[in-house]
C-alpha positions as a printed Julia matrix, in Angstrom:
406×3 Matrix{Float64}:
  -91.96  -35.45  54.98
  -94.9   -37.76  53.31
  -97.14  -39.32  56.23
  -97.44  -43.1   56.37
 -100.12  -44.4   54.15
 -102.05  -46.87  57.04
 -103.42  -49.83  55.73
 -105.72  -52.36  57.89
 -107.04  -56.02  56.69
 -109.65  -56.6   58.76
 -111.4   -59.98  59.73
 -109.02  -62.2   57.63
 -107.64  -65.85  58.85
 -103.48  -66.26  59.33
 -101.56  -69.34  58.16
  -98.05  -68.14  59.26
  -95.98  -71.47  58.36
  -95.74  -72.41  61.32
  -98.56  -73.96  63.08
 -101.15  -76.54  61.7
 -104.43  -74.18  62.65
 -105.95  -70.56  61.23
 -105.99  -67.67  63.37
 -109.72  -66.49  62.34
 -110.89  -63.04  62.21
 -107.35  -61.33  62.59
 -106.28  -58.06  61.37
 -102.86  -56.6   60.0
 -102.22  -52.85  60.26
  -99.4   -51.7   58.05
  -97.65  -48.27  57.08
  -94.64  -47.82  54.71
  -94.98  -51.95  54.01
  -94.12  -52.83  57.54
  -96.35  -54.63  59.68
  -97.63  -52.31  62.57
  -99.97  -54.98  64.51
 -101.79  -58.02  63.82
 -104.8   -58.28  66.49
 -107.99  -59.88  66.81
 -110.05  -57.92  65.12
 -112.66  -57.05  67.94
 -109.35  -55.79  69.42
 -108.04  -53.73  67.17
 -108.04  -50.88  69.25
 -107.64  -47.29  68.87
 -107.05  -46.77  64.37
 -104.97  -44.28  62.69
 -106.71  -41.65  60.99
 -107.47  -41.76  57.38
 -106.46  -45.8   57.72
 -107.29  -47.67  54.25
 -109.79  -50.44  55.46
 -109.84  -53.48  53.63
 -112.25  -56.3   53.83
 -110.53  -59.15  54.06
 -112.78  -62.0   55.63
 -112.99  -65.01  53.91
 -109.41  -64.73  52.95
 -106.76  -65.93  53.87
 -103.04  -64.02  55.11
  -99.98  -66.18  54.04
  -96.71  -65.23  53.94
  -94.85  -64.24  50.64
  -93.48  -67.34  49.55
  -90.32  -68.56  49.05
  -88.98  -70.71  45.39
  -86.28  -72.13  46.69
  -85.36  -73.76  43.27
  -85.73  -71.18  40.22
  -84.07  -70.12  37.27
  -85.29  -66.33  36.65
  -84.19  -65.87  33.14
  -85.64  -69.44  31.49
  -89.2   -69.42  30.65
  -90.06  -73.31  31.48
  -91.7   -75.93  29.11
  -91.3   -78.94  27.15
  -87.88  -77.37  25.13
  -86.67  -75.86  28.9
  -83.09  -77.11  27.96
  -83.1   -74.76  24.48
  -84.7   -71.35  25.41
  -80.86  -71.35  27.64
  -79.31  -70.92  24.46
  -81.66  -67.92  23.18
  -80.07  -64.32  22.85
  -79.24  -62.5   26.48
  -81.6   -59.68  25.84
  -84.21  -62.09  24.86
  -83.55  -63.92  28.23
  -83.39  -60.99  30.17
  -87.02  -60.05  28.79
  -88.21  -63.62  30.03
  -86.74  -62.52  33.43
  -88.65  -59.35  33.52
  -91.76  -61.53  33.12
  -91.05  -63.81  35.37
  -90.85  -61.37  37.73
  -94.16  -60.51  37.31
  -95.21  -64.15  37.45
  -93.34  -64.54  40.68
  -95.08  -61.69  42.75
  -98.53  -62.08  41.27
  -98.33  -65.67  42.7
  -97.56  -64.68  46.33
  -93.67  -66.0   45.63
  -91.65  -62.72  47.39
  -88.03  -64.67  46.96
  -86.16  -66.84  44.66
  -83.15  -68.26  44.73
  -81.61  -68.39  41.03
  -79.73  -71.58  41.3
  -78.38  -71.45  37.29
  -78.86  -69.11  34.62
  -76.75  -68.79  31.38
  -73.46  -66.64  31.27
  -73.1   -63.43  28.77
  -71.14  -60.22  28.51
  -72.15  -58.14  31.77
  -72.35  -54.54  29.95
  -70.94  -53.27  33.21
  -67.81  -54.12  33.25
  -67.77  -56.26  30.14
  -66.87  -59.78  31.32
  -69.23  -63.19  30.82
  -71.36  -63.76  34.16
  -74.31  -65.24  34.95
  -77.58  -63.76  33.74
  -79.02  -63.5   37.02
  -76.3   -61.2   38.38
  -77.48  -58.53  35.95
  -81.2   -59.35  36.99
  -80.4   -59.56  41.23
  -79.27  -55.61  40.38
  -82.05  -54.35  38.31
  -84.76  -56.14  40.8
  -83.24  -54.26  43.81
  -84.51  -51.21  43.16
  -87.7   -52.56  42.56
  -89.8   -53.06  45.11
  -92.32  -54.79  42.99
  -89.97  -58.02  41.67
  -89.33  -60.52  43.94
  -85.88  -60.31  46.24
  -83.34  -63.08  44.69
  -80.55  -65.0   45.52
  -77.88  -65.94  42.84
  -75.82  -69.1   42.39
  -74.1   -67.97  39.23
  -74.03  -70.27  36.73
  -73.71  -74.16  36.7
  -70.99  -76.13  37.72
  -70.31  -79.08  35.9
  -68.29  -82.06  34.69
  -68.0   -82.12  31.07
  -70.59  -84.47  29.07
  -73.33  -83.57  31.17
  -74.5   -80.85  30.28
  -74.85  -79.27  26.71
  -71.84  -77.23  26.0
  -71.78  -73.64  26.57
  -74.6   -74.19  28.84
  -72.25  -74.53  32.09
  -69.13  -74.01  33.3
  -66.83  -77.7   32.83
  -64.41  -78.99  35.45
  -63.29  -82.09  35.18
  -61.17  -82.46  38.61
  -60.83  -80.72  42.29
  -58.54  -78.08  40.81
  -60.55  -76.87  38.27
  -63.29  -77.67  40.06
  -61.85  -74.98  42.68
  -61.14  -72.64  40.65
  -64.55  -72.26  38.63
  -66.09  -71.89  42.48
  -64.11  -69.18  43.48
  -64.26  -67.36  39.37
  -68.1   -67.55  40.38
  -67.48  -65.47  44.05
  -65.3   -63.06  42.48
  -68.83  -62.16  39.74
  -70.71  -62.06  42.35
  -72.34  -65.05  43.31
  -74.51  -65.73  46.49
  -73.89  -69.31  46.21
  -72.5   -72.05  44.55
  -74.3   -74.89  42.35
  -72.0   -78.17  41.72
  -73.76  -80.34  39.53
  -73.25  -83.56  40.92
  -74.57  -85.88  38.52
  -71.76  -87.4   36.21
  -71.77  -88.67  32.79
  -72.45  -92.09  34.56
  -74.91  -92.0   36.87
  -73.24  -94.43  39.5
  -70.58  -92.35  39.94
  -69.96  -88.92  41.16
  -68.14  -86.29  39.14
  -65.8   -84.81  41.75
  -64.24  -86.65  45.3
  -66.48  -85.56  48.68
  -62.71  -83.74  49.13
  -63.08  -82.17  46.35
  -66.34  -80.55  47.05
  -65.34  -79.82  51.01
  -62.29  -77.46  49.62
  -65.02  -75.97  47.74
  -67.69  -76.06  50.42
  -64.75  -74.82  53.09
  -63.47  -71.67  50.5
  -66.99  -70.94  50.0
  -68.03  -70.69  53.78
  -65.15  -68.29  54.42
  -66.57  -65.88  51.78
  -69.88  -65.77  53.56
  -71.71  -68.06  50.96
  -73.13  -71.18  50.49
  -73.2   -74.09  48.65
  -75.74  -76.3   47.04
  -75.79  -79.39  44.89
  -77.59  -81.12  41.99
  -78.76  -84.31  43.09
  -80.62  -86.63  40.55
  -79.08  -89.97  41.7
  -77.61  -91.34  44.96
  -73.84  -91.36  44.23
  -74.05  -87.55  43.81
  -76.1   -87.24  47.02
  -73.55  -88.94  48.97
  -70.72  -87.02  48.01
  -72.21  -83.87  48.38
  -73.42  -85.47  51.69
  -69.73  -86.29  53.0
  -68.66  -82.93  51.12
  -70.5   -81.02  53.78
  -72.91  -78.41  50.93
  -75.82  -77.0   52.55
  -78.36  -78.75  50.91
  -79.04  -80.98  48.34
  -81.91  -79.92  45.44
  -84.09  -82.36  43.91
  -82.51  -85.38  45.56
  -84.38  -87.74  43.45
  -82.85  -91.25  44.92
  -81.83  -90.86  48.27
  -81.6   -93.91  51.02
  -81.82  -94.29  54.77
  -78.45  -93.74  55.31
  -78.1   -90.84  52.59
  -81.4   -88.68  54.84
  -79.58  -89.82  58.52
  -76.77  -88.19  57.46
  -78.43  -85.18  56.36
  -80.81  -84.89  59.29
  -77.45  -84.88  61.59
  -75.62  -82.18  59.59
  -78.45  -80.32  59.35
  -78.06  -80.14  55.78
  -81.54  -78.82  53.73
  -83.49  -80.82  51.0
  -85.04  -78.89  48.07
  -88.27  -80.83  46.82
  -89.05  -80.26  43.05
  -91.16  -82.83  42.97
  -94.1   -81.0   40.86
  -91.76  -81.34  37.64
  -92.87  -84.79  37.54
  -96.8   -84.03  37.36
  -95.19  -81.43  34.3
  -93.74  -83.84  32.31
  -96.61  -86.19  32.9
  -98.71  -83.33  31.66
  -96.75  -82.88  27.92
  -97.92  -86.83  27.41
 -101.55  -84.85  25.79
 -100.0   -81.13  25.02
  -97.11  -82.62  23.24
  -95.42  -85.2   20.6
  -92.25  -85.35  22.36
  -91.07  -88.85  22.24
  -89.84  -88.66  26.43
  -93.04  -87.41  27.03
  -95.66  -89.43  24.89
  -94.29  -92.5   24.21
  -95.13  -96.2   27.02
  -91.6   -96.16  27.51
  -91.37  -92.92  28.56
  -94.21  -92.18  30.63
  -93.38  -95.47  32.44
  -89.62  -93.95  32.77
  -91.42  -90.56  34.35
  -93.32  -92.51  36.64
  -90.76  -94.63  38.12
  -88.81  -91.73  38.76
  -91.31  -89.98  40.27
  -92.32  -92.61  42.65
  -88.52  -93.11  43.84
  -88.57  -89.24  44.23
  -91.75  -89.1   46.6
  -90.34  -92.33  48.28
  -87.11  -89.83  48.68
  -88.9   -86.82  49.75
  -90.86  -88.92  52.49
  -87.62  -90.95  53.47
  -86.41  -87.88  54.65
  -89.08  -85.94  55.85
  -89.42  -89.03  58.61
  -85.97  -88.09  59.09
  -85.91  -84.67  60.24
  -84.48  -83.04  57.46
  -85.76  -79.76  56.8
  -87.11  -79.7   53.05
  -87.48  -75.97  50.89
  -90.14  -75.87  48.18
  -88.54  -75.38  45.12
  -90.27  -75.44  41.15
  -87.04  -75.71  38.98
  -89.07  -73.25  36.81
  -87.08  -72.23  34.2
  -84.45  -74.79  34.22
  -87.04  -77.17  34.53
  -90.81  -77.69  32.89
  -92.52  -75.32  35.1
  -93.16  -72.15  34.82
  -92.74  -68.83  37.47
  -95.84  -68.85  38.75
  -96.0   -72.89  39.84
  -95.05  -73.07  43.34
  -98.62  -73.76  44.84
  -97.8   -77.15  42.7
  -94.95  -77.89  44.61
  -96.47  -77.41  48.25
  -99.18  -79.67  46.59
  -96.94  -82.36  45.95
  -95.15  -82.44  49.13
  -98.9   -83.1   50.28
  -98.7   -86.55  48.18
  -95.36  -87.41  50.02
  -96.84  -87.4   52.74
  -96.18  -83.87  54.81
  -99.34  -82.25  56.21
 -100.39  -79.48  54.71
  -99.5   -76.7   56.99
  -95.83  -79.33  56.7
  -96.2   -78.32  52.93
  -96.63  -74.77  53.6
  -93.75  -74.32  55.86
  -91.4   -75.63  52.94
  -92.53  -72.84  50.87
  -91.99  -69.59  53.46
  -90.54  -70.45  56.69
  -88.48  -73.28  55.86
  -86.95  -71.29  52.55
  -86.06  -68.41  54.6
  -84.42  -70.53  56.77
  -82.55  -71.83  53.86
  -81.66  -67.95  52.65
  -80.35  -67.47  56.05
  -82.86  -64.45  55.85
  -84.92  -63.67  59.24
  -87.13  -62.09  57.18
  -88.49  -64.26  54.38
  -91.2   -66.07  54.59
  -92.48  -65.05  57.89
  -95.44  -62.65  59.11
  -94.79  -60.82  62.42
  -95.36  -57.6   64.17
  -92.7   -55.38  63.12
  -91.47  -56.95  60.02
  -92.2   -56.32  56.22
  -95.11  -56.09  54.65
  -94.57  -59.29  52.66
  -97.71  -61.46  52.44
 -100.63  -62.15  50.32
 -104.13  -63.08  50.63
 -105.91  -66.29  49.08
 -109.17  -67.29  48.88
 -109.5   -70.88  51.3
 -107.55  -72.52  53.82
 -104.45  -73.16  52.68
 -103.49  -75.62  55.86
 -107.0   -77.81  55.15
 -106.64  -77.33  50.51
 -103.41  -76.98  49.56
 -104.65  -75.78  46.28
 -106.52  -73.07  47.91
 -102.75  -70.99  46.88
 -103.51  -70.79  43.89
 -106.66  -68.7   44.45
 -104.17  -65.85  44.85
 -107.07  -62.86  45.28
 -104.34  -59.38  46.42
 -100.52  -59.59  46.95
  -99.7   -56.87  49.45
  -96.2   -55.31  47.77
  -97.53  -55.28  44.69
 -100.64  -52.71  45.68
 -100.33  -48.94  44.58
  -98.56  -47.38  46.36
 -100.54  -44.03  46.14
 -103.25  -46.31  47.95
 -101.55  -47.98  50.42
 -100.87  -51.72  50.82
C-alpha cells in the first residue's frame, strides 16, 4: 500500500464563498487530495513526517470554481455560432483544451448546458458531444468534473438548423426531453426564446410536463432566457433556473425568489462583444448601431441581474464560453461583472463556488472544508477586496504532480 503524500500550505489567507472577510495566516494539510485540517498556522500542531511544505503567504486559498454556464466542446469568439458546425473530432479536440483552460483557471466544474449532437462511437447513435466528453473527463482527475444538458432544445427558426433539436409544440416538445434522458443527459436546456421575441415558444404547461417527467428521473431543468416572455413561462413552468435572463421585471425575480428558482448571470459576454468593436470588422460588433444595440442590452441585463439580486434569488456565475464569445478560461470576468451589478465582492464570489454547487445539487463543489476534496486554488490578492485578483491564478491544487503531492 503507497503512503499518503502530505501536503501543507502554510501562512496563506481563505476566501471560502461564504463570508465577506479573509482568514489570514491559515494553513491546509492535505493527503490523497482530501483536506486533512485547515488551522491557524501558529496552531498547526503536531506535522506528518516527510509533509511537503509550501509557502503560501501572500496568497490567497479559494475554492475551485464553479461555470455554471459552459459549452465544453465550442472554442468561443466572434464566429461562436460556426465553430458548432466544425467536424466532431475537431470539436472534441477543442474540448480537450478547454479542459485545460478550465482547471488552469481555478474552474473545478462545468455544467455543459449545449453542445452539438454526432454519432456516439459507442453505441453508434447521434448524442450530444458532451456525453462523450463527461466519460473521458471521469477518469481524469486533472479535467474539470461536468454536468451535461445534452443538446439544445428548441422551436424551429431560432436556431440554425442542425444546430438543435426542433419542437414546435408540448408533444414534441416532450418527447425530445425525455430522447435527451434516455442519452444520458444530466439536465435539460429548453430554449425559450421564440422566433418572436414577445412570445414564448412552448405553454408554461408545456414546460411543467417537461419539468415534472424530468424531476422524476432525478434531473433538472434549465431554460434560455434572453427576453421576458420566455422568463415567465419558464417561471410559471416551474425549471430550476433561468440562464442569462437578460430582461427580467419585478414580478418575473418575486416569483423566482419564492420558488427558489436559480439565476445564471452571463453578464461578461457583453464586455466580449464590446471588445470585437477594435479586434474585429464584424458589422454587430463595429458598427454605431450595433454597439449602441450591445449596450442597451447590457444595461437592461445588469438592471436584471440587480433586480433580482435585491430579490433574494440566488444567482450562479456562468461565462457561456463556447456557446457564447468567451472563452474557457473567463470566469474571473463574470464574478467581475456581477461586481458592476451591484453584488459585493465576496456576493460575486459566492456565485462562482458556493452558489454553483448549490445549483449542481453537489455538497461538494465549490466549498473548502475539513474533510472534503482537495479542490481549491491559490491567487495572488484578495479576491473579496479585487475581484480581479482571480485572475492572478499562481498554483491550482488538483492539477499538481502527483509524485509531489498537492
Amino acid at each position: 500500500m503507497n503512503r499518503p503524500q502530505f501536503t501543507l500550505y502554510r501562512g496563506a489567507a481563505v476566501a471560502d464563498g461564504t463570508s465577506p472577510g479573509l482568514q489570514k495566516d491559515m494553513s491546509v494539510l492535505v493527503a490523497d487530495n482530501r483536506i486533512l485540517a485547515i488551522r491557524p498556522t501558529p496552531d498547526e500542531g503536531i506535522l506528518p513526517p516527510g509533509v511537503r511544505i509550501i509557502d503560501a503567504g501572500g496568497s490567497t486559498i479559494v475554492p475551485g470554481m464553479v461555470d455554471a454556464h459552459s459549452h465544453v466542446t465550442l472554442p468561443g469568439g466572434s464566429h461562436w455560432i460556426d465553430r458548432g458546425f466544425d467536424p466532431p473530432e475537431e470539436l472534441l479536440r477543442v474540448a480537450e483544451h478547454n479542459g485545460d483552460l478550465l482547471s488552469r483557471a481555478g474552474v473545478r466544474w462545468a455544467r455543459d448546458v449545449g453542445s452539438p449532437a454526432a454519432a456516439d462511437p459507442r453505441d453508434g447513435r447521434k448524442k450530444a458531444l458532451a456525453l462523450q466528453v463527461r466519460e473521458r473527463w471521469r477518469a481524469d482527475p486533472s479535467r474539470p468534473k461536468i454536468r451535461v444538458a445534452g443538446t439544445w432544445i428548441a422551436h424551429s427558426g431560432v436556431l440554425q438548423p442542425g444546430l438543435d433539436i426542433e419542437a414546435d409544440d408540448g408533444p414534441a416538445l416532450l418527447a425530445a426531453a425525455k430522447a435527451q434522458l434516455e442519452d444520458g443527459a444530466d439536465l435539460l436546456k429548453l430554449y425559450l426564446d421564440g422566433p418572436k421575441k414577445e412570445e414564448a415558444p412552448w405553454s408554461a404547461e408545456d414546460v411543467r410536463a417537461v419539468v415534472e417527467h424530468a424531476h422524476g428521473r432525478g434531473a433538472f431543468v434549465t431554460a434560455h432566457s434572453g427576453f421576458l416572455a420566455g422568463a415567465r413561462v419558464g417561471i410559471d413552468g416551474g425549471v430550476d433556473s433561468l440562464e442569462h435572463g437578460f430582461e427580467l421585471d419585478s414580478d418575473a425575480v418575486a416569483a423566482m425568489a419564492r420558488q427558489k428558482m436559480f439565476l445564471v448571470s452571463t453578464l461578461a459576454i457583453f464586455r466580449s462583444w464590446a471588445s470585437f468593436s477594435s479586434t474585429t470588422t464584424i458589422p454587430r460588433f463595429v458598427s454605431d448601431e450595433g454597439k449602441e444595440r450591445i449596450a442597451r442590452r447590457r444595461e437592461r441585463a445588469i438592471e436584471s441581474v440587480r433586480l433580482a439580486h435585491r430579490a433574494g434569488v440566488r444567482i450562479a456565475a456562468g461565462t457561456d464560453f463556447g456557446g457564447g464569445s468567451l472563452r474557457a478560461n473567463h470566469l474571473a470576468w463574470e464574478v467581475e461583472s456581477l461586481v458592476e451589478a451591484g453584488l459585493k465582492p465576496w456576493e460575486a464570489l459566492a456565485s462562482a463556488t458556493v452558489r454553483g454547487g448549490e445549483l449542481l445539487d453537489d455538497p461538494d463543489a465549490g466549498r473548502i472544508f475539513e474533510g472534503g476534496p482537495a479542490d481549491f486554488f491559490l491567487v495572488h490578492g484578495d479576491p473579496l477586496a479585487d475581484p480581479t485578483a482571480l485572475w492572478r491564478v499562481w498554483r491550482v491544487a488538483w492539477l499538481t504532480d502527483p509524485r509531489m503531492g498537492p
